[in-house]
GUMI-505819 format. One record per residue (C-alpha): residue in one letter; x, y, z. Coordinates in steps of 0.001 Angstrom, whole numbers, plus 500000, padded with zeros to 6 digits. Layout:
<pts>
AXYZ ...
</pts>
This chain:
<pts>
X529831485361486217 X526722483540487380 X525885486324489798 X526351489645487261 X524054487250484820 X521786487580487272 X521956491093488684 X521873491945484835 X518466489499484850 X517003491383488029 X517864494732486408 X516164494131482839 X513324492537484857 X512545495918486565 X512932497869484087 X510957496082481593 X507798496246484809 X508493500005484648 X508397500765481021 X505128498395480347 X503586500128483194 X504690503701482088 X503463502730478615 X499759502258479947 X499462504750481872 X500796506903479349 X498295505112476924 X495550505725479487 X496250509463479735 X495996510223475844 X493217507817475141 X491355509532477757 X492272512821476202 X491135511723472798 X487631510251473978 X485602509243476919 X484633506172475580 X488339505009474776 X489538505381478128 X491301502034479595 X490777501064483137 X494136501727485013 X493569498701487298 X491580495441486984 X487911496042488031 X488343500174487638 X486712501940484992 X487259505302486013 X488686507589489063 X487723506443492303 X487370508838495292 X488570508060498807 X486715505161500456 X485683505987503791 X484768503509506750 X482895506690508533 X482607509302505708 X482574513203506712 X478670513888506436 X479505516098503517 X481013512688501535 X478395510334502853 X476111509658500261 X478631509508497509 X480955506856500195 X481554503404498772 X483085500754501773 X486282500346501547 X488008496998501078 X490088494986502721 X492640492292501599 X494672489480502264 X497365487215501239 X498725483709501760 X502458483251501800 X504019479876502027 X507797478965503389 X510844478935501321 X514430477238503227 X515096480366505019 X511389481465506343 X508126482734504520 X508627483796500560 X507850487382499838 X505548489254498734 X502712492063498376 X499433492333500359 X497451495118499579 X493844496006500034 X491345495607496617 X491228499605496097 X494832500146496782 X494193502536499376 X496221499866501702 X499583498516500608 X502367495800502390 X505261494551500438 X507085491552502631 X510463490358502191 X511696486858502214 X511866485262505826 X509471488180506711 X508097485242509036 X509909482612510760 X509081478941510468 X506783477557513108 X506871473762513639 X503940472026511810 X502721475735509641 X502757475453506210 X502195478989505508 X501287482574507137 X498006484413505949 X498262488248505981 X495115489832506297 X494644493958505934 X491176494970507317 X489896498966507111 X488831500354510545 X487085503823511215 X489624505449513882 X486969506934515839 X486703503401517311 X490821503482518857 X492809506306520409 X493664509156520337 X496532510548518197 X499606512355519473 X499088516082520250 X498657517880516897 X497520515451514981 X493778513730513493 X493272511069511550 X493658511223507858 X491423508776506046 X491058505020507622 X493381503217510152 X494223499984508922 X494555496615511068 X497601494122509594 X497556490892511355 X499366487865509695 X498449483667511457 X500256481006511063 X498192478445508475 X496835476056510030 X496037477102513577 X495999480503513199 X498844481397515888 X499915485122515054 X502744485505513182 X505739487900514164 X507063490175511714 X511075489147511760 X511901492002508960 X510797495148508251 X508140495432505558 X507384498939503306 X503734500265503862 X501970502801501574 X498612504069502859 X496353506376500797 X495017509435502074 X491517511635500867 X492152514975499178 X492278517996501466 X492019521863501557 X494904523853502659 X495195527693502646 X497776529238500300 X500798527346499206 X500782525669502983 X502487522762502580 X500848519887505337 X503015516639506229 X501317513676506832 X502593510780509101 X501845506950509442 X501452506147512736 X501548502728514206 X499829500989517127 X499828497030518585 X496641498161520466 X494776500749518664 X494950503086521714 X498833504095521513 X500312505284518564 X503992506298517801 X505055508435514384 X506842506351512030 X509473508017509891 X507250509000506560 X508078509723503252 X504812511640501977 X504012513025498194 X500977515154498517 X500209514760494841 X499592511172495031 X497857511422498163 X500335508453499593 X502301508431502220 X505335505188502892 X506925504120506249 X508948501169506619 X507402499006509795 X508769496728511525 X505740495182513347 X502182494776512352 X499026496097513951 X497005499179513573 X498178502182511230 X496791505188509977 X497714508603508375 X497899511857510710 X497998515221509488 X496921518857511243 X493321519227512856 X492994522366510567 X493119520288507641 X490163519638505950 X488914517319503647 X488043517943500590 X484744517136498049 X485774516926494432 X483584519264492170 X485113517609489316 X486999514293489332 X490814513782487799 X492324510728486567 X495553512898487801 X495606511729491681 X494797507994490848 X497425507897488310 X500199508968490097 X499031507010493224 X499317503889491031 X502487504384489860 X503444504940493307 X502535502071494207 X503831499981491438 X507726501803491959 X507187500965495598 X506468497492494638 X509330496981491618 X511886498996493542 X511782497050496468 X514921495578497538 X513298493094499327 X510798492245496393 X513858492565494033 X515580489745495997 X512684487339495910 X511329487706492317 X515829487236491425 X515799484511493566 X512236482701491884 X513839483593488336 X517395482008489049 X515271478592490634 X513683478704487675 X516855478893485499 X518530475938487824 X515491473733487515 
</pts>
C-alpha cells in the first residue's frame, strides 16, 4: 500500500510540474500575442528570445554574439552514492540530468561538483567523416569536494545540447548527432534523439568529457531576419519534459518526498 501511495505521489508530482509549466508557457504565448509590453519572461533573467550563443561566432553572427555561459552544480552523498540531480548551463543551451549514485563515494569527499564549461571546437579534433560542428562543444568534468579528484560517472546521465538555426534546401530533412570525446581529439556518435524544431538534440552518456552536436558540412547556419519566441519555447519545454520525465530524476525527487513523509 505504502509503495502505490507513493507511485500515485510521484505521478501527481509530475504531472502537476507539467501542467504549471504548460500553463505559462501557454500564458506567455497569448500575452505576447495580445501586447509587447505584457509579455512574461519564459525563464528567470530572460526577457525575450535569445539567439544561439556562440564561443567563435560565424563572421556573419559576430557582432550580434553574446558569450555563452557555463554552469555548475554541487551534489552531496545520499547512503547509496551522490543524490541526483540537474546541471545545466545559465542559457540552457547545455543540459545534464544525474541520477542517484551517479558518483560513488570516495573516502573523506563530502560531495562531487559538476562543472559544464562552453568550448569553441575549432580548438579539438576533428569530427568523423561527414560531419562539422554544430554550435559549441561542451566540456563536463565533475571533482570530488574537497580535493578535487575527478569523479567517475557510475550511471548513465541524459544530455540535451542546443543547436543554432540552420538553412537547408527544400524539405531536406538534416540529423544531428552528439558526439562524445575524453580528449577532445576523438569523438564517437552517440545514439541521438534530435527534434529540429526545438533545435535540441538528447543522448544518454555514460561518461563525461567533451560533447558537441554534428550535422552535414553543407549545412549552414542561419541569421534570423526576424526573431520567434517559437524555437525558445519549445526548446524549454524540452528541456523541462527531459527533466520531469526522467526516470532517474523521478526516483530521486520520490525518494526526497517519501523522507520527507517518514521524517
Amino acid at each position: 500500500m505504502r509503495i502505490a501511495n507513493r507511485s500515485r505521489s510521484r505521478a501527481r508530482a509530475v504531472a502537476t510540474a507539467v501542467a504549471l509549466v504548460g500553463a505559462y508557457l501557454v500564458g506567455a504565448i497569448v500575452s505576447g500575442h495580445l501586447s509587447v509590453a505584457a509579455r512574461h519572461p519564459l525563464l528567470d533573467g530572460f526577457s525575450g528570445p535569445q539567439p544561439y550563443r556562440w564561443v567563435s561566432p560565424p563572421p556573419n553572427l559576430a557582432s550580434s554574439n553574446k558569450p555563452p555561459s557555463s554552469g555548475s552544480l554541487v551534489v552531496r552523498f545520499g547512503p547509496n552514492g551522490s543524490i541526483g540531480g540537474v546541471a545545466s548551463t545559465n542559457d540552457l543551451q547545455a543540459t545534464l540530468v544525474l541520477s542517484d549514485a551517479s558518483f560513488p563515494r570516495a573516502s573523506g569527499q563530502t560531495s562531487v561538483k559538476i562543472t559544464v564549461v562552453p568550448v569553441d571546437p575549432g580548438t579539438l579534433g576533428r569530427l568523423p567523416a561527414g560531419l562539422t560542428p554544430h554550435g559549441n562543444a561542451y566540456r563536463i568534468s565533475a571533482a570530488y569536494q574537497p580535493g578535487g579528484r575527478a569523479a567517475p560517472l557510475a550511471k548513465n546521465a541524459d544530455l540535451a545540447l542546443v543547436y543554432p538555426a540552420t538553412v537547408t534546401a527544400g524539405l531536406t530533412v538534416v540529423q544531428h548527432t552528439i558526439l562524445a570525446s575524453g580528449d577532445g581529439h576523438r569523438w564517437i556518435r552517440q545514439p541521438t534523439t534530435d527534434a529540429p524544431v526545438a533545435q535540441q538534440a538528447t543522448a544518454s552518456v555514460h561518461a563525461l568529457g567533451y560533447f558537441v552536436v554534428g550535422a552535414p558540412p553543407s549545412v549552414a547556419v542561419e541569421a534570423p531576419a526576424k526573431r520567434s519566441y517559437l524555437p525558445w519555447i519549445i526548446a524549454g519545454i524540452g528541456v523541462l519534459l527531459l527533466i520531469v520525465s526522467s526516470p532517474r530524476l523521478i526516483r530521486w525527487v520520490g525518494r526526497r518526498r517519501g523522507g520527507r513523509a517518514g521524517s
